[in-house]
PDB file of N, CA, C and O in Angstrom, chain B, residues numbered from 101:
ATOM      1  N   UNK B 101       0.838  -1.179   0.000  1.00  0.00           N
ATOM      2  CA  UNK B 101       0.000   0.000   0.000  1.00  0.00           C
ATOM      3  C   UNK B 101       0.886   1.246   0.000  1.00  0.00           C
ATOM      4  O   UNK B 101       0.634   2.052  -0.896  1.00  0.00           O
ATOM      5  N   UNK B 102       1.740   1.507   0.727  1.00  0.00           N
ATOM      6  CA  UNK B 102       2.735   2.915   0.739  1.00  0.00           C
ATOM      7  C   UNK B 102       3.502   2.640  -0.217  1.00  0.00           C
ATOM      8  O   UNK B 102       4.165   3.655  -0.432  1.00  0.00           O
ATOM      9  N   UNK B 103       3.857   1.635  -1.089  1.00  0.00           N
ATOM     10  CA  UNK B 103       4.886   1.767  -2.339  1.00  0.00           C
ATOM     11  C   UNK B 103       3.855   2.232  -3.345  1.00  0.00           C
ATOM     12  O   UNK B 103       4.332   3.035  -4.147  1.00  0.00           O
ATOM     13  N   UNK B 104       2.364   1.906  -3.557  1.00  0.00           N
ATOM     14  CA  UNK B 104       1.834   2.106  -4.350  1.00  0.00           C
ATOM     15  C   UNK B 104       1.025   3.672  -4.100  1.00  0.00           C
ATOM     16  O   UNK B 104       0.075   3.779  -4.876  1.00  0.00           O
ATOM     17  N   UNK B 105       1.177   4.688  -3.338  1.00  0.00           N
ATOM     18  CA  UNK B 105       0.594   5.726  -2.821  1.00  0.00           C
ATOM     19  C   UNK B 105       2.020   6.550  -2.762  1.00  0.00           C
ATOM     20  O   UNK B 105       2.159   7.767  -2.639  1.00  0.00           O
ATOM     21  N   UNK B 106       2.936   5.643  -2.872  1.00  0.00           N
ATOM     22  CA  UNK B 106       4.155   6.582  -2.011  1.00  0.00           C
ATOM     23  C   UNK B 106       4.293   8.119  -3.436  1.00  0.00           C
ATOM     24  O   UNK B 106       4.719   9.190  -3.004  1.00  0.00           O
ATOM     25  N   UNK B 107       3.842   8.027  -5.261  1.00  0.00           N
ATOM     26  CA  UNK B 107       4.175   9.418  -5.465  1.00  0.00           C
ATOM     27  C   UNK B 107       2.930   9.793  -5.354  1.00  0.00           C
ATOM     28  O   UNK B 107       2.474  10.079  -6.461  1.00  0.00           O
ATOM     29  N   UNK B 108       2.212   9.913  -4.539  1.00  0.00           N
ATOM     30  CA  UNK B 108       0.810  10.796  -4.475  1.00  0.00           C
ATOM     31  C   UNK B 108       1.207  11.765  -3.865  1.00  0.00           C
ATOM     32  O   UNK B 108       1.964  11.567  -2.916  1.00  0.00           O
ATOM     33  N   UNK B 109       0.908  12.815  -4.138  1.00  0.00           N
ATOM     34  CA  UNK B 109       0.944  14.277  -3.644  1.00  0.00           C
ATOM     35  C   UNK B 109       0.158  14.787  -2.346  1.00  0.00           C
ATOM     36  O   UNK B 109      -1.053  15.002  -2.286  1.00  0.00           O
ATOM     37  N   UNK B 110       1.009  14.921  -1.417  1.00  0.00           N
ATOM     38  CA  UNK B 110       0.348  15.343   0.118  1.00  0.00           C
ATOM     39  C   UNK B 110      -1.193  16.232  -0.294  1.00  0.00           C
ATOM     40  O   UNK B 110      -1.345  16.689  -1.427  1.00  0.00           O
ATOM     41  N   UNK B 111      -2.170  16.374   0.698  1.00  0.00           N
ATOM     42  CA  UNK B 111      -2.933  16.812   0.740  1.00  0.00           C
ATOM     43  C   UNK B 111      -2.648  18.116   1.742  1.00  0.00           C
ATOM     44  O   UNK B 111      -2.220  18.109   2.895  1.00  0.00           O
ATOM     45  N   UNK B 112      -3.032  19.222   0.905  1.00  0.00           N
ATOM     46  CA  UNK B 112      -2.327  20.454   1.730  1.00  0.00           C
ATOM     47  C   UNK B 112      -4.309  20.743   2.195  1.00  0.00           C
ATOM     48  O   UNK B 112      -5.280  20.711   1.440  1.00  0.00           O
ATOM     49  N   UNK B 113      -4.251  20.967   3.494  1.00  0.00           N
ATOM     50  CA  UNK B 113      -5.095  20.649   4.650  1.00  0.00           C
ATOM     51  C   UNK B 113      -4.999  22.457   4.561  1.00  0.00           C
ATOM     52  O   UNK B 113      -4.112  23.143   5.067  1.00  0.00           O
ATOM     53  N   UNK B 114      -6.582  23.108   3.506  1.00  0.00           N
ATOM     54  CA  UNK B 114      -6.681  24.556   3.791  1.00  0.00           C
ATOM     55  C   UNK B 114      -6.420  25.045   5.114  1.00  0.00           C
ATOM     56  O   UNK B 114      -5.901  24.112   5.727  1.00  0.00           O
ATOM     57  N   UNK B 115      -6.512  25.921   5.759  1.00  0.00           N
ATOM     58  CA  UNK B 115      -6.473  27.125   6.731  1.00  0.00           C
ATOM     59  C   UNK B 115      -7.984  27.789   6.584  1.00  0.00           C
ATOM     60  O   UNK B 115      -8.293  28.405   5.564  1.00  0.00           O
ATOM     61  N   UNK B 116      -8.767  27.635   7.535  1.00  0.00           N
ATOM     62  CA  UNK B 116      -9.976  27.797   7.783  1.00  0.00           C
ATOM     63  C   UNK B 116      -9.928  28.598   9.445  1.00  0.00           C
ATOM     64  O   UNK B 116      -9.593  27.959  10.442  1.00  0.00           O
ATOM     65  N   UNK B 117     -10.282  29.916   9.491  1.00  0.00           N
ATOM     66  CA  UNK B 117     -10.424  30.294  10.873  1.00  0.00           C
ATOM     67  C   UNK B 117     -11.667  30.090  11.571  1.00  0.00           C
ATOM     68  O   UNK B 117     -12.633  30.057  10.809  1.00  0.00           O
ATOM     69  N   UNK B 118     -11.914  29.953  12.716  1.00  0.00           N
ATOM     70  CA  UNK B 118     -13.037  29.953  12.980  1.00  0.00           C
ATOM     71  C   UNK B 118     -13.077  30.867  14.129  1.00  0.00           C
ATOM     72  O   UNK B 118     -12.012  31.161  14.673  1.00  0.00           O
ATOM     73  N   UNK B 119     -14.568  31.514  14.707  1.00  0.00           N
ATOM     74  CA  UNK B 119     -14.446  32.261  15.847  1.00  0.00           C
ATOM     75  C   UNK B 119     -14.271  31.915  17.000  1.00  0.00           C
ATOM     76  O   UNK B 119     -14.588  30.763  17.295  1.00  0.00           O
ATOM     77  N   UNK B 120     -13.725  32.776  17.993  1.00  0.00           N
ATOM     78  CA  UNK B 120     -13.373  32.077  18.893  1.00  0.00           C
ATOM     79  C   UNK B 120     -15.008  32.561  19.960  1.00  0.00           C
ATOM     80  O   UNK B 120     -15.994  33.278  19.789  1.00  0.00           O
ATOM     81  N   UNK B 121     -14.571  31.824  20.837  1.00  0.00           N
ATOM     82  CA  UNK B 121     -15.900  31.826  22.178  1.00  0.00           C
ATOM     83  C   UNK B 121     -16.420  33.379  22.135  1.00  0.00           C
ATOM     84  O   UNK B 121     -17.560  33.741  21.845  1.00  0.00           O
ATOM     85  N   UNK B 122     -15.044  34.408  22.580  1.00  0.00           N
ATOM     86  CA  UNK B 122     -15.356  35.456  22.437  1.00  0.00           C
ATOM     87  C   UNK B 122     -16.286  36.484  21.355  1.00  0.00           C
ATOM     88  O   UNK B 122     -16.915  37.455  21.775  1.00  0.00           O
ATOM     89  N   UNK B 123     -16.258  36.214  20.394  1.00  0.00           N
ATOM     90  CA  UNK B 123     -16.889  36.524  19.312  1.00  0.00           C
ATOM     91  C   UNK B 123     -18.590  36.066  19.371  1.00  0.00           C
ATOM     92  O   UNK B 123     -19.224  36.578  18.448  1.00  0.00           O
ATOM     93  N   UNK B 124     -19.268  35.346  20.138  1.00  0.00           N
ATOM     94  CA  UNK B 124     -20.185  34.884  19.779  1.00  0.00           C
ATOM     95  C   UNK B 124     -21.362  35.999  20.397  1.00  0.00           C
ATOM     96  O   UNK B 124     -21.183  36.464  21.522  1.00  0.00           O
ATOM     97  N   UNK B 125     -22.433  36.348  19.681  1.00  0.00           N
ATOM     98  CA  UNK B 125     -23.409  37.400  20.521  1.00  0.00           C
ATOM     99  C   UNK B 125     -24.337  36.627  20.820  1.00  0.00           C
ATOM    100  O   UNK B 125     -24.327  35.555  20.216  1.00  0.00           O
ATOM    101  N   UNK B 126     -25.401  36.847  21.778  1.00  0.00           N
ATOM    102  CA  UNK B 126     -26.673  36.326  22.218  1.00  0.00           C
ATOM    103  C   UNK B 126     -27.803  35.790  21.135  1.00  0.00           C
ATOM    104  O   UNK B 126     -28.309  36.338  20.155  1.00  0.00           O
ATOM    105  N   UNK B 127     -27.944  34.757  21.607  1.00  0.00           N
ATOM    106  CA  UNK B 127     -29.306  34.114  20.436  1.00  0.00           C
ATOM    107  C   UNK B 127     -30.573  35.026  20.714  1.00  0.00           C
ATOM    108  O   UNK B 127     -30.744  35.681  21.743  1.00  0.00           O
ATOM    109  N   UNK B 128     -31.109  34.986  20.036  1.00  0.00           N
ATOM    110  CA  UNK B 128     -32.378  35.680  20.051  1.00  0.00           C
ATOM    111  C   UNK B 128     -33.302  34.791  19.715  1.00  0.00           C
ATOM    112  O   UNK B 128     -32.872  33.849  19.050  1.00  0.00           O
ATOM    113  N   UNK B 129     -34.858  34.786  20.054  1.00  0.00           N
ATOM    114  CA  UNK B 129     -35.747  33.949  20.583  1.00  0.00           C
ATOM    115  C   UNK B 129     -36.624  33.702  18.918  1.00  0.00           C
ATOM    116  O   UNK B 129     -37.538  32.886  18.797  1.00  0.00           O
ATOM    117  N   UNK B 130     -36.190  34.452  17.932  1.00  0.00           N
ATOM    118  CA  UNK B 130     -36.476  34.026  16.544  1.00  0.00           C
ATOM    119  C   UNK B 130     -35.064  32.591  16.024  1.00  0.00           C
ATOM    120  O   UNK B 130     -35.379  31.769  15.163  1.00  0.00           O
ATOM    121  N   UNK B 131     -33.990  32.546  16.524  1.00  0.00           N
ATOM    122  CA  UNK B 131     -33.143  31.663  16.517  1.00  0.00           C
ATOM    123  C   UNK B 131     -33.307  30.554  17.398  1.00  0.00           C
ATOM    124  O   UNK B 131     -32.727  29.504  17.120  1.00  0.00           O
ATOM    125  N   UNK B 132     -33.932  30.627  18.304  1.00  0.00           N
ATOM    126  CA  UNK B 132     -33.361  29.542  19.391  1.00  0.00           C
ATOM    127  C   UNK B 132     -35.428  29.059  18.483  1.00  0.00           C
ATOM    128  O   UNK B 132     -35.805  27.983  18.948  1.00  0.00           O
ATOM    129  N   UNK B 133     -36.131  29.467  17.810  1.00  0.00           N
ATOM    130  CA  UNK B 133     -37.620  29.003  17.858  1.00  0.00           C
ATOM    131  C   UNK B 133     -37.205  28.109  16.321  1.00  0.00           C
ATOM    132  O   UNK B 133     -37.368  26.904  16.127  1.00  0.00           O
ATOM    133  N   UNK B 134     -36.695  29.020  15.460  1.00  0.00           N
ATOM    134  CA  UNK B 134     -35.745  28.142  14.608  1.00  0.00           C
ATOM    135  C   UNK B 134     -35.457  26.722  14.506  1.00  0.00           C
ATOM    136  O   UNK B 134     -35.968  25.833  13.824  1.00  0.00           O
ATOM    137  N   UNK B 135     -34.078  26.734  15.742  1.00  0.00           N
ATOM    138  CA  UNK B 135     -33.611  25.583  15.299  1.00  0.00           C
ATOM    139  C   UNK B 135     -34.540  24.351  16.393  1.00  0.00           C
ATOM    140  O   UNK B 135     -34.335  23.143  16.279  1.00  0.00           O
ATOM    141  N   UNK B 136     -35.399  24.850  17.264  1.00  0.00           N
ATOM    142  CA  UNK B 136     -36.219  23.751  17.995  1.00  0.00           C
ATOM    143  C   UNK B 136     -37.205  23.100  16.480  1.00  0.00           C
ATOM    144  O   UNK B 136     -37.362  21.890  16.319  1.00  0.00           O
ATOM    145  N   UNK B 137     -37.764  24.129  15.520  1.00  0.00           N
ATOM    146  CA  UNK B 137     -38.384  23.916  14.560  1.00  0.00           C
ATOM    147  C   UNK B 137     -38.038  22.717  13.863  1.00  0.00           C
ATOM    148  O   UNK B 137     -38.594  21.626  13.987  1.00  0.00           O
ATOM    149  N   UNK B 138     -36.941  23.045  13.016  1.00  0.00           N
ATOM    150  CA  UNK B 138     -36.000  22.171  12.275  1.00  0.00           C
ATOM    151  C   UNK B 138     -35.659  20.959  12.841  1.00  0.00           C
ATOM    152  O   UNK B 138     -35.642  19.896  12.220  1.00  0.00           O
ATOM    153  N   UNK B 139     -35.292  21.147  14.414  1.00  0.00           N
ATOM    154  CA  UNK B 139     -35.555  19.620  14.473  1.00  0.00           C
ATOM    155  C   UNK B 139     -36.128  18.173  14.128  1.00  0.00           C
ATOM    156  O   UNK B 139     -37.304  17.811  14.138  1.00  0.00           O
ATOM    157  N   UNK B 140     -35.090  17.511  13.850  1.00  0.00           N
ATOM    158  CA  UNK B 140     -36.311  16.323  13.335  1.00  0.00           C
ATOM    159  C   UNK B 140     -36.689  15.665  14.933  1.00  0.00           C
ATOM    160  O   UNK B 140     -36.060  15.596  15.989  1.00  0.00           O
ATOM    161  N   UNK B 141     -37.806  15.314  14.568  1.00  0.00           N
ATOM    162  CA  UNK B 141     -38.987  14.722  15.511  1.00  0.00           C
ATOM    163  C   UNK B 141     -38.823  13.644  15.812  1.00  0.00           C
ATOM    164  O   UNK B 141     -39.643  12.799  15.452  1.00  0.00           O
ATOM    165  N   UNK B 142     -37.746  13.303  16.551  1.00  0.00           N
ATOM    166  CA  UNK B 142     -37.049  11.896  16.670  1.00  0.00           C
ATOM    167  C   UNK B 142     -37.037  11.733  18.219  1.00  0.00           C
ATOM    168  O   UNK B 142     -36.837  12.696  18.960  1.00  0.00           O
ATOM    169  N   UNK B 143     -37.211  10.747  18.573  1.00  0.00           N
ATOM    170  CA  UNK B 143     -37.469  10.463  20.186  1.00  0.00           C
ATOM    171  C   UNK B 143     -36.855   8.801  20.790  1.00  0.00           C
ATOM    172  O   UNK B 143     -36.247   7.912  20.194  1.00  0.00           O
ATOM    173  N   UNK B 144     -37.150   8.868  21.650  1.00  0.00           N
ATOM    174  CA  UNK B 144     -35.927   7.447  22.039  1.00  0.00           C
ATOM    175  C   UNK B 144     -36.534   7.362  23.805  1.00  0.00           C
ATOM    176  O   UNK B 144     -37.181   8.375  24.068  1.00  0.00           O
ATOM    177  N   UNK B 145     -36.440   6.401  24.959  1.00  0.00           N
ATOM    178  CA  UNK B 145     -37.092   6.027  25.686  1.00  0.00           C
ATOM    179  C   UNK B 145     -35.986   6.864  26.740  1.00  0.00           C
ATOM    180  O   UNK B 145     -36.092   6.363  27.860  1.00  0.00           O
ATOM    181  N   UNK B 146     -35.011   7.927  26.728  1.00  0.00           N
ATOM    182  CA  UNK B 146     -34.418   8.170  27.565  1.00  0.00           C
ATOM    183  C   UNK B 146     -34.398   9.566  27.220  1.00  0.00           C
ATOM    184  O   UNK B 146     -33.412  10.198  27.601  1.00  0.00           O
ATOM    185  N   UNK B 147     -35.314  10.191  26.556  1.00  0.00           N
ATOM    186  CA  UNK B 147     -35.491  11.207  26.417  1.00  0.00           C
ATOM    187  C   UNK B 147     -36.656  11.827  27.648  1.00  0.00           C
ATOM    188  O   UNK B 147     -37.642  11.136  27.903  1.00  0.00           O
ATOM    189  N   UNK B 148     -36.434  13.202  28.380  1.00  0.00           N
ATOM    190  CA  UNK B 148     -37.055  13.542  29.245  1.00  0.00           C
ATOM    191  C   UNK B 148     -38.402  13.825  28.961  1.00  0.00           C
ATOM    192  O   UNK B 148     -39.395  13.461  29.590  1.00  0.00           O
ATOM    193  N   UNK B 149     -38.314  14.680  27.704  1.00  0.00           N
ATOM    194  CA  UNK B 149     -39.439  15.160  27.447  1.00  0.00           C
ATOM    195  C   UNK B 149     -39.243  14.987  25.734  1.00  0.00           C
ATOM    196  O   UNK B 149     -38.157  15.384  25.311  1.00  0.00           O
ATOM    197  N   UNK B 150     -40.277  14.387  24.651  1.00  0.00           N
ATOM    198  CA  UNK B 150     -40.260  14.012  23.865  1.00  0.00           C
ATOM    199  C   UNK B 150     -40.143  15.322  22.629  1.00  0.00           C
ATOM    200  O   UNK B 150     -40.642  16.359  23.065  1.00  0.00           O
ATOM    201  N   UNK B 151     -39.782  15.408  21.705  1.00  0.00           N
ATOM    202  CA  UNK B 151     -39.619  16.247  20.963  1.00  0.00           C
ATOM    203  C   UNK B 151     -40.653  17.024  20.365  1.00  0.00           C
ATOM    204  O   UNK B 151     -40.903  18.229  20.335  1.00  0.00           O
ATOM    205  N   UNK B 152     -41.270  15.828  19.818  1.00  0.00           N
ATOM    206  CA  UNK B 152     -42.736  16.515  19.379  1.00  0.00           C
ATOM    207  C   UNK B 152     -43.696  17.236  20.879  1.00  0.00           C
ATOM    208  O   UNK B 152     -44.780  17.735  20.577  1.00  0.00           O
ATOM    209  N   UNK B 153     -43.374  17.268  22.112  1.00  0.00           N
ATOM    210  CA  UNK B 153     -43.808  17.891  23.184  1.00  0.00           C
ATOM    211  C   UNK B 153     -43.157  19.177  22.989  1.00  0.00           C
ATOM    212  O   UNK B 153     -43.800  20.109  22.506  1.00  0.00           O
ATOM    213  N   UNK B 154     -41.933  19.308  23.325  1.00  0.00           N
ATOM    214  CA  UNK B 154     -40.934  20.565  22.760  1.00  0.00           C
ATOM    215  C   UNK B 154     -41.613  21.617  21.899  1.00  0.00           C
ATOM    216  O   UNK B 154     -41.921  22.800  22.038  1.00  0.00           O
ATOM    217  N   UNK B 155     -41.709  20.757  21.016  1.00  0.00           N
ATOM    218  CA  UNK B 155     -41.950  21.277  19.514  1.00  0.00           C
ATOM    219  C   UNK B 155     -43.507  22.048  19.888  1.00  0.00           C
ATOM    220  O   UNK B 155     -43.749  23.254  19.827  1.00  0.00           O
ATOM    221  N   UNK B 156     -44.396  20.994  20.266  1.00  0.00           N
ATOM    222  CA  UNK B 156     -45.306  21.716  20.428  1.00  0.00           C
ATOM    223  C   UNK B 156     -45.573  23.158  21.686  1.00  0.00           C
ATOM    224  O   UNK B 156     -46.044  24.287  21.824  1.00  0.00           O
ATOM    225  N   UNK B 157     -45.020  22.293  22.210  1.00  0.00           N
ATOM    226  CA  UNK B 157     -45.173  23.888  23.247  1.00  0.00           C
ATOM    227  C   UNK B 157     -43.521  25.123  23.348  1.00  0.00           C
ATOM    228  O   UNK B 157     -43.092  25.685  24.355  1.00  0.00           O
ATOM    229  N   UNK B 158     -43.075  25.169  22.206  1.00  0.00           N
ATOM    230  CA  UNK B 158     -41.836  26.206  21.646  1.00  0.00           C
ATOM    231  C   UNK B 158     -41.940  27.826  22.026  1.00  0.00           C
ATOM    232  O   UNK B 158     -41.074  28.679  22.218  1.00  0.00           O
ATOM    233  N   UNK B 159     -43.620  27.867  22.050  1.00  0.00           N
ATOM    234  CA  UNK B 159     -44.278  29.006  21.937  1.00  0.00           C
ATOM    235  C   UNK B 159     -43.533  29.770  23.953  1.00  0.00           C
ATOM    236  O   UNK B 159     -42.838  30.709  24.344  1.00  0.00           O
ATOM    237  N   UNK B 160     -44.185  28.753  24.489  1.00  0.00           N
ATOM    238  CA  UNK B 160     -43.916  28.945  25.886  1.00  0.00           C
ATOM    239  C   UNK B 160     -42.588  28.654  26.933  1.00  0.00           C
ATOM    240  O   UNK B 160     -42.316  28.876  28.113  1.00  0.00           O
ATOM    241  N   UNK B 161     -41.833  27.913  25.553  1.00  0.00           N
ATOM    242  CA  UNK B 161     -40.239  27.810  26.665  1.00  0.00           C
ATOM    243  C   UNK B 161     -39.287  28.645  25.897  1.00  0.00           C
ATOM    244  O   UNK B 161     -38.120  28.850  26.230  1.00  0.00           O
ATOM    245  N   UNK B 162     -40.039  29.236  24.555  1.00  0.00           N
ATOM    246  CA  UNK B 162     -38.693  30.283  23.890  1.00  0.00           C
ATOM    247  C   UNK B 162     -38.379  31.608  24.850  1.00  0.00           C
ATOM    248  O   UNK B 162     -37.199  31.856  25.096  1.00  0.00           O
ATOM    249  N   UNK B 163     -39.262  32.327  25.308  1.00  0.00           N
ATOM    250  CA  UNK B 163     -38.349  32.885  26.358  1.00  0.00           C
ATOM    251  C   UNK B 163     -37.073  32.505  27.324  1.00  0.00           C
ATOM    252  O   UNK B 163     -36.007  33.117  27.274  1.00  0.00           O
ATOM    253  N   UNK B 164     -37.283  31.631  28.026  1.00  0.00           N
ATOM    254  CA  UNK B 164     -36.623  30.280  28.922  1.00  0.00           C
ATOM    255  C   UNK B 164     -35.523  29.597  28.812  1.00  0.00           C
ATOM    256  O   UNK B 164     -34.718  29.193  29.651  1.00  0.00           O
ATOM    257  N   UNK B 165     -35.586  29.507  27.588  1.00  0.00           N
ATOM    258  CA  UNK B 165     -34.806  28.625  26.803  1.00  0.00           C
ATOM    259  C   UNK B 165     -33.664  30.195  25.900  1.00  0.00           C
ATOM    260  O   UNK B 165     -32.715  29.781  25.234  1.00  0.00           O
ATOM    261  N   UNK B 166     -33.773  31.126  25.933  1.00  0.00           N
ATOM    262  CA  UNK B 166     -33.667  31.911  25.210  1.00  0.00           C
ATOM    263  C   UNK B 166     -32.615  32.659  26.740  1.00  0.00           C
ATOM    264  O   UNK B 166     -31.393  32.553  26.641  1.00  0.00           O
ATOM    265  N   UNK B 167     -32.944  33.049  27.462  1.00  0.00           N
ATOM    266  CA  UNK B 167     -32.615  33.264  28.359  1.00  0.00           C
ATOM    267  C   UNK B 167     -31.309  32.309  28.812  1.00  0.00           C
ATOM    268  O   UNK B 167     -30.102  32.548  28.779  1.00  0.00           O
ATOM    269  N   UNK B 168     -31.957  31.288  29.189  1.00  0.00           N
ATOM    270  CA  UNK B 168     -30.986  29.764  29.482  1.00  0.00           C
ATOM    271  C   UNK B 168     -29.543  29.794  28.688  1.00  0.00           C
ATOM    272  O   UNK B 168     -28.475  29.934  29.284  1.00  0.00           O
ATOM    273  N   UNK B 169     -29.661  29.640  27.222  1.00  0.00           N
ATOM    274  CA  UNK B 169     -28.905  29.957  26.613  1.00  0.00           C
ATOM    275  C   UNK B 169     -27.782  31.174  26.712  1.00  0.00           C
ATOM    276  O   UNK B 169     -26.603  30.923  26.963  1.00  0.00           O
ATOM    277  N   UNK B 170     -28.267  32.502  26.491  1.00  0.00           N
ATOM    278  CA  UNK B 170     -27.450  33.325  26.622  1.00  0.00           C
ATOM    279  C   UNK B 170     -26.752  33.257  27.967  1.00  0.00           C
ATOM    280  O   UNK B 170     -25.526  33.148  27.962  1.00  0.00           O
ATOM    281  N   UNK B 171     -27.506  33.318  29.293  1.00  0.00           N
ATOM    282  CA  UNK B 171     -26.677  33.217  30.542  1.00  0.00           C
ATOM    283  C   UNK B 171     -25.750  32.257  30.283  1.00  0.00           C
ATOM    284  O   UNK B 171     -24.675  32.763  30.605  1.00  0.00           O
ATOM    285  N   UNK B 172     -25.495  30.746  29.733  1.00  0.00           N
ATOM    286  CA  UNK B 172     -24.953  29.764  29.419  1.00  0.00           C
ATOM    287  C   UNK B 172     -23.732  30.006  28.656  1.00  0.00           C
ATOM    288  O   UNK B 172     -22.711  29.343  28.834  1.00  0.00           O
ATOM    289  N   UNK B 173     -23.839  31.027  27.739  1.00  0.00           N
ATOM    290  CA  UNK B 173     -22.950  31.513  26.526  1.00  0.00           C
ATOM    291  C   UNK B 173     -22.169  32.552  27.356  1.00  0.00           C
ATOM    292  O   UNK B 173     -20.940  32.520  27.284  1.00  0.00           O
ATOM    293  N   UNK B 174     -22.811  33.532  28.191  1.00  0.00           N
ATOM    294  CA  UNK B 174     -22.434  34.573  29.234  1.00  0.00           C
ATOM    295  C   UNK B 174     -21.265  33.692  30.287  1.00  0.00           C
ATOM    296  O   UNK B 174     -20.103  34.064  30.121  1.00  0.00           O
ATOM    297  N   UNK B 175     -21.419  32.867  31.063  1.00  0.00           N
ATOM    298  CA  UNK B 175     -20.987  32.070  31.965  1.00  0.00           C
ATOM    299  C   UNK B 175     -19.573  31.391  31.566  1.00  0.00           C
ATOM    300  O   UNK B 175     -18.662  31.248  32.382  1.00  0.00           O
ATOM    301  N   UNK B 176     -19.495  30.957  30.099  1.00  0.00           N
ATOM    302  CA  UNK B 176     -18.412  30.019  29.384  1.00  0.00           C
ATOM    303  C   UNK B 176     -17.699  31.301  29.452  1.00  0.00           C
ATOM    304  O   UNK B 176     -16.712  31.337  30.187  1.00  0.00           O
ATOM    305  N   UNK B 177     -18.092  32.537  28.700  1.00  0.00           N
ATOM    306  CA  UNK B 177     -16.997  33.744  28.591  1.00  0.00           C
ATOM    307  C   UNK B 177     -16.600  34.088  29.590  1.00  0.00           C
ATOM    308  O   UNK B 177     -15.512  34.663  29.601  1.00  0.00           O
ATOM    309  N   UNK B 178     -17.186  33.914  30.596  1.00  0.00           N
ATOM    310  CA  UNK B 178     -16.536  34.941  32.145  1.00  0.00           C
ATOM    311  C   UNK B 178     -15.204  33.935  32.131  1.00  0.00           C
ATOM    312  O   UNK B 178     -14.127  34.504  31.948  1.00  0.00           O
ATOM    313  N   UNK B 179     -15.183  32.143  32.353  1.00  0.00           N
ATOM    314  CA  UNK B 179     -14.731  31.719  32.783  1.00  0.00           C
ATOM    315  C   UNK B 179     -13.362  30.866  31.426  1.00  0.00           C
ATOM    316  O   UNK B 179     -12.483  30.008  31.507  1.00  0.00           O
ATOM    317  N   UNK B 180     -13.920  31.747  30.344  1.00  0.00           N
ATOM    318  CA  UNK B 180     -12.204  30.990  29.190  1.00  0.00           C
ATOM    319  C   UNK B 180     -11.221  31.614  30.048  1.00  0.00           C
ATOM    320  O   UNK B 180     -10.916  32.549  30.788  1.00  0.00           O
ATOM    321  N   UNK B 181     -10.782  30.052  29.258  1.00  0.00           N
ATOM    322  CA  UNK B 181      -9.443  30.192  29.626  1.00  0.00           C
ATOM    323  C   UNK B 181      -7.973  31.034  28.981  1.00  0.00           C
ATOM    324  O   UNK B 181      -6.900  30.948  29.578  1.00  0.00           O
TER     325      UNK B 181
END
């Protein structure tokens, strides 16, 4: 296998930045209603609360959840390293 690969030409591995923690701003409750949306509706016996439950009541935990989040995103930044 390496005699037969050995003249292949390395794979030059782009340079892609990505942001760091710092960079990230607060979700907003049209984003966080979003991606609960998009979810697929998939459920499993160790799930707390089932998706399609979620899904249906989005209306009443997007504040919550919206909140949850940012303090969450707030909390990681106080404490990078």
């Amino acid at each position: 296998m390496r005699a037969a690969t050995s003249t292949t030409p390395l794979y030059e591995v782009p340079f892609k930045t990505t942001p760091l923690l710092s960079e990230f701003s607060p979700v907003t409750e049209d984003e966080v209603e979003k991606l609960i949306s998009s979810a697929p509706t998939k459920t499993c016996q160790l799930d707390p609360v089932p998706t399609w439950l979620v899904k249906d009541i989005r209306g009443l935990l997007m504040p919550y959840l919206t909140v949850l989040f940012n303090v969450s995103l707030y909390w990681l930044l106080s404490y990078e390293v």
